[in-house]
C-alpha positions as CSV (number, residue, x, y, z in Angstrom):
1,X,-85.0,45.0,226.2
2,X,-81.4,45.7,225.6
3,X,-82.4,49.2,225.1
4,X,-84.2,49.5,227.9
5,X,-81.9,48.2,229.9
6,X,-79.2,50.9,228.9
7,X,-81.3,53.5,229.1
8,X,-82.0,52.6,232.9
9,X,-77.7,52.0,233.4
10,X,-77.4,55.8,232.0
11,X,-80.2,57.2,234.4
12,X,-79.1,55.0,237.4
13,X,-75.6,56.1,237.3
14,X,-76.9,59.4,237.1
15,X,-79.5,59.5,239.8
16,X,-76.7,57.5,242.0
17,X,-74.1,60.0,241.6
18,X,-71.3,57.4,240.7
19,X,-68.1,57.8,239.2
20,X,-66.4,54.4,239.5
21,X,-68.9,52.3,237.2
22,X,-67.8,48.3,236.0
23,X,-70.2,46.2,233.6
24,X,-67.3,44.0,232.4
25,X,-69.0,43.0,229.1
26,X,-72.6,41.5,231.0
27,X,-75.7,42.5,231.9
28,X,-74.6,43.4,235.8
29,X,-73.7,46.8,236.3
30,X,-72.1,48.0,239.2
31,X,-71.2,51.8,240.4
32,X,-69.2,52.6,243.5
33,X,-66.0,52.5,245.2
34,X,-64.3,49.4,245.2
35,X,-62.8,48.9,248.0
36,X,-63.0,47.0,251.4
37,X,-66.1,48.1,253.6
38,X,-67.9,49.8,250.3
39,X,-71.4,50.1,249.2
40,X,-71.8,49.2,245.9
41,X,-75.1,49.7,244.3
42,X,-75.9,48.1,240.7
43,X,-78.6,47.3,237.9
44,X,-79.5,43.6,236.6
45,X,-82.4,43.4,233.7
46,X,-85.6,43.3,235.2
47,X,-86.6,40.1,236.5
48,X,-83.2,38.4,236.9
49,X,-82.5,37.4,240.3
50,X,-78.6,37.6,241.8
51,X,-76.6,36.5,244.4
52,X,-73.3,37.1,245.9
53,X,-71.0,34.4,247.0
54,X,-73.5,32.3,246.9
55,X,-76.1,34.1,249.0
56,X,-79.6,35.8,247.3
57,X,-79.5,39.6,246.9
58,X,-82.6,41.5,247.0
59,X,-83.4,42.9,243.5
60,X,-85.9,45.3,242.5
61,X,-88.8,44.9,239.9
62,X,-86.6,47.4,237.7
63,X,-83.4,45.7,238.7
64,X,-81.6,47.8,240.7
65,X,-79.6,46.3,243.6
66,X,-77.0,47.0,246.5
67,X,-74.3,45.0,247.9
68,X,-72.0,45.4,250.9
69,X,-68.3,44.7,251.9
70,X,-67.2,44.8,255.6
71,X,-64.2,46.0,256.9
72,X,-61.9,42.8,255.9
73,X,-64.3,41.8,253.5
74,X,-62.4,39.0,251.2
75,X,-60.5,41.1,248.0
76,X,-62.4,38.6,245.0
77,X,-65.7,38.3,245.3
78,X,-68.1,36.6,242.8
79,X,-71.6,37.6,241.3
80,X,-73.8,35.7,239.6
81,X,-76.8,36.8,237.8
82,X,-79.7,34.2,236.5
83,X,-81.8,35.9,233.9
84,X,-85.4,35.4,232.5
85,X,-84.6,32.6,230.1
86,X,-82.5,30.8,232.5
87,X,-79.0,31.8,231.4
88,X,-76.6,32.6,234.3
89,X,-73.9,35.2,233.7
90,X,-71.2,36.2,236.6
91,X,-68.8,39.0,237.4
92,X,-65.6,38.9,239.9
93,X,-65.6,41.7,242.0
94,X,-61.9,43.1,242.7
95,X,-61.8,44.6,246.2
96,X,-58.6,47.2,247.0
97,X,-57.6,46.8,250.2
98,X,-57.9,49.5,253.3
99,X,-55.2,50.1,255.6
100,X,-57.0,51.4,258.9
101,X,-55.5,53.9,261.7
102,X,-54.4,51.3,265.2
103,X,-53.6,53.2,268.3
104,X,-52.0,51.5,270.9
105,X,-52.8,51.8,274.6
106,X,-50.8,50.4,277.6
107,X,-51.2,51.1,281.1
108,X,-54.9,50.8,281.1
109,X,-55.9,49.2,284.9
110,X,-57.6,46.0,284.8
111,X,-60.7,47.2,286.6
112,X,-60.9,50.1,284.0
113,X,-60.5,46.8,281.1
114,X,-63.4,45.1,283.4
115,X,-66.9,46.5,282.7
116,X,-69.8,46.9,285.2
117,X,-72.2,44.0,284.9
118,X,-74.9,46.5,285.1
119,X,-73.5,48.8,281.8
120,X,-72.9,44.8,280.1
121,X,-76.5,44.0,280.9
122,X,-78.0,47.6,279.7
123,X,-75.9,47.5,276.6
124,X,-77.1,44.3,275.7
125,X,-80.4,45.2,275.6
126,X,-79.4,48.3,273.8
127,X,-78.0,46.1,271.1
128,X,-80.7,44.4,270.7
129,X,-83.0,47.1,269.6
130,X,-80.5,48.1,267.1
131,X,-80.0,44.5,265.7
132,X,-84.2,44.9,264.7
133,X,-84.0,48.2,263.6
134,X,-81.0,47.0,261.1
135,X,-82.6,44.0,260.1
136,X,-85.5,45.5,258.1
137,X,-86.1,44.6,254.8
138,X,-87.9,46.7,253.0
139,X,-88.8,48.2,249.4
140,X,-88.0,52.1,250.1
141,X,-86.1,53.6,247.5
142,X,-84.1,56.1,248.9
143,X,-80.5,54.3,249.1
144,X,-80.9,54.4,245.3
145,X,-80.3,58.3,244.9
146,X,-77.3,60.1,246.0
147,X,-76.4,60.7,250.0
148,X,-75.6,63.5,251.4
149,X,-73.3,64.4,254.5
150,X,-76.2,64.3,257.9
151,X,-73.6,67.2,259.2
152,X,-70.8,69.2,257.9
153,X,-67.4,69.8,259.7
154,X,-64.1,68.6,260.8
155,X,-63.9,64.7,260.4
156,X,-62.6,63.8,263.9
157,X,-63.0,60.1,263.7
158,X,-62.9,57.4,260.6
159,X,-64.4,53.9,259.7
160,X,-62.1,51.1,260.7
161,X,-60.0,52.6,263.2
162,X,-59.2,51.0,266.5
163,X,-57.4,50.7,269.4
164,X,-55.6,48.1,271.0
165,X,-55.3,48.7,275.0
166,X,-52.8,46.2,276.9
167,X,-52.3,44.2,273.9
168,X,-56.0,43.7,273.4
169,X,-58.0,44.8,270.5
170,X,-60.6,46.8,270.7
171,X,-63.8,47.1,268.9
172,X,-63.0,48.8,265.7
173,X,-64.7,51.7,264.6
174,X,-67.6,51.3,262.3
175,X,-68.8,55.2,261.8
176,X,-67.3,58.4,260.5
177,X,-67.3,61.1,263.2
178,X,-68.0,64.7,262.6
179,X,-66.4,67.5,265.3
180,X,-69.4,70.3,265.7
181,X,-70.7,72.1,268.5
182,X,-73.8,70.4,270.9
183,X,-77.3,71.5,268.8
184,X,-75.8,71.2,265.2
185,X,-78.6,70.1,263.3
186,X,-78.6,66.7,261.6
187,X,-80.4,66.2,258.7
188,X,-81.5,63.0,256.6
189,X,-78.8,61.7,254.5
190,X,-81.4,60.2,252.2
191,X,-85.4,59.5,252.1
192,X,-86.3,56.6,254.6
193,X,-88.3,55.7,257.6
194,X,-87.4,56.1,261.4
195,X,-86.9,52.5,262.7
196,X,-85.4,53.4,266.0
197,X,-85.6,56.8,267.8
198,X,-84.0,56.2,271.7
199,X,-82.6,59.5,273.8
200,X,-80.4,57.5,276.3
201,X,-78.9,54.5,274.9
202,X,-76.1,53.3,277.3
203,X,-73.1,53.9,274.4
204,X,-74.6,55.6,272.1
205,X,-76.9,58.3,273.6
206,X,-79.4,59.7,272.0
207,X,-79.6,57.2,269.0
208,X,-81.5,57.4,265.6
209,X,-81.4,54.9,262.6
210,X,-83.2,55.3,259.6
211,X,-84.0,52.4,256.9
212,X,-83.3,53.5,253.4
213,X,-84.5,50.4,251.9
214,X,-83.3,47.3,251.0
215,X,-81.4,46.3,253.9
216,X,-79.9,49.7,254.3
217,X,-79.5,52.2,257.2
218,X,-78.1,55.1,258.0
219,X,-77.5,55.0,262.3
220,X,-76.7,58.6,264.1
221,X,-75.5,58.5,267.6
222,X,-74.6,60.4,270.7
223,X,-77.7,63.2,269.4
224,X,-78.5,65.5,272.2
225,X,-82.1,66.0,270.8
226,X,-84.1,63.8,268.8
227,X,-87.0,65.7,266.3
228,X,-88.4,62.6,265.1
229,X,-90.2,59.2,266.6
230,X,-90.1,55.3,264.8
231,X,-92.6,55.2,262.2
232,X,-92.0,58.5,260.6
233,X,-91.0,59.1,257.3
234,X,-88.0,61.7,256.5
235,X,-87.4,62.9,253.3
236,X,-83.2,63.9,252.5
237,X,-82.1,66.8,253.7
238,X,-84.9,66.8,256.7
239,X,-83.8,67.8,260.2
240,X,-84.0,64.8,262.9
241,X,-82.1,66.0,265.4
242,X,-79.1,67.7,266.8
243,X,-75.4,67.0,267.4
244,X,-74.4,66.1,271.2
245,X,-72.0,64.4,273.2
246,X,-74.4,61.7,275.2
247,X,-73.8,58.4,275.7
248,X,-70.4,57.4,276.0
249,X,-68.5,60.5,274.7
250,X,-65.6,62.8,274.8
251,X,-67.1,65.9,273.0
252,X,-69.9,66.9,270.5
253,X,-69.7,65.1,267.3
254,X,-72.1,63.0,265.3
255,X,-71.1,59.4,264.8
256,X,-72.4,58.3,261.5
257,X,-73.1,54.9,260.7
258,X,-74.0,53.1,257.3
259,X,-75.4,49.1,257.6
260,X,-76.5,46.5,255.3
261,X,-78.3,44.6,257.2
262,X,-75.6,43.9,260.0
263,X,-73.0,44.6,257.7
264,X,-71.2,47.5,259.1
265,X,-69.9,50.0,256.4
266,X,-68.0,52.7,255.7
267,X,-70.6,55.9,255.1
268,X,-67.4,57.6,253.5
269,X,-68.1,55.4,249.9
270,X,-71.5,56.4,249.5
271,X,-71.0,60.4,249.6
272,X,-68.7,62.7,247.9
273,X,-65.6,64.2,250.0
274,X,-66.2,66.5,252.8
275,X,-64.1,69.1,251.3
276,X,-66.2,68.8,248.4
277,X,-69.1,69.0,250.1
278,X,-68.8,72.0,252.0
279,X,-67.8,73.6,248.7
């Protein structure tokens, strides 16, 4: 078994593309930035269940896992592993923290501040569709292989910025932008299954997200042309649509977004540098 289990550590690490990998001396192995708003993705011995602060963690029959951080996500963290003959084993998880980009806004008019009851009752509705399509829970595999970039370009917007207008904060931003011009192809960042596939959303225009499995999804927004519908299955590196500036939106970029579960996260820890992939 101990063999076994190394020998899937070596090809996991592998097949994950990871450079930062921990074990700390037990059988929970974790690759992955470590950092505030990260995806980490790791390997238990097969049939040991796991949770994370005290909540369960989906594990698969060979043992592989992922776990996510949000934005102010607590720096220690704890993980504890119960394996086949009952013995539990745990592992701290040391965060680093982020320091995010606030803009600050004055001036703004109070009826601009006030939105229209009608946008705040489409918007809802919007939201709601895109709470489902995160909340699937399925067995794909495809968050356990490496991501790619869904566009290359100029980065024009990163994860956990915000702005504060009047002295109010505003939502922070959960995606990573990327500056191209409208009909930019956008292609699969992994192998997964179209759980939402809207044109018009009120924010977010033309709005795919695709389950990777296991709680994971990749969400592309403001798309000025969708090629795919829910239910279809999309293998990495497929086209499913093209880069737009609908919705609420000052230009043509693709807004990249990366849950677990609702778990918003930073895309930006799951995929090597832009510079380094437009190498």
């Amino acid at each position: 078994m101990k063999k076994l289990t190394i020998h899937l550590f070596l090809l996991f690490s592998i097949l994950c593309g990871c450079s930062n990998v921990v074990s700390a001396n037990t059988d929970i192995k974790l690759f992955g930035k470590f950092e505030q708003g990260t995806l980490l993705k790791g390997l238990v011995p097969p049939g040991a269940t796991l949770e994370l602060n005290g909540q369960a963690v989906r594990v698969s029959n060979s043992g592989k896992f992922v776990i996510g951080f949000e934005r102010e996500a607590d720096l220690t963290n704890k993980l504890v592993v119960t394996l086949n003959d009952g013995t539990q084993q745990s592992r701290i998880i040391k965060l680093a923290p982020k320091q995010y980009r606030i803009q600050r806004v004055n001036g703004i008019a109070k009826k601009i501040m006030k939105p229209d009851p009608k946008a705040v009752a489409r918007s809802k509705k919007d939201s709601q569709q895109v709470r489902t399509a995160r909340n699937i829970d399925s067995d794909l595999d495809g968050i356990f292989t490496r991501f790619i970039w869904p566009a290359k370009g100029p980065i024009s917007g990163v994860y956990g910025s915000q702005r504060v207008y009047n002295g109010v904060p505003g939502r922070p931003h959960y995606g990573v932008d990327v500056a191209k011009p409208t009909g930019t192809p956008v292609v699969a960042p992994a192998n997964g299954v179209i759980t939402l596939a809207v044109p018009d959303m009120f924010y977010s225009g033309g709005t795919i997200i695709i389950d990777h499995g296991y709680g994971v999804s990749s969400s592309m927004l403001h798309l000025s042309k969708l090629d795919v519908v829910k239910g279809q299955s999309v293998k990495q590196g497929q086209k499913v649509g093209e880069i737009g500036s609908t919705g609420r939106s000052t230009g043509p970029h693709l807004d990249w977004r990366i849950n677990w579960y609702q778990m918003r996260l930073d895309p930006t820890t799951i995929v090597p540098s832009m510079k380094e992939a437009m190498k």
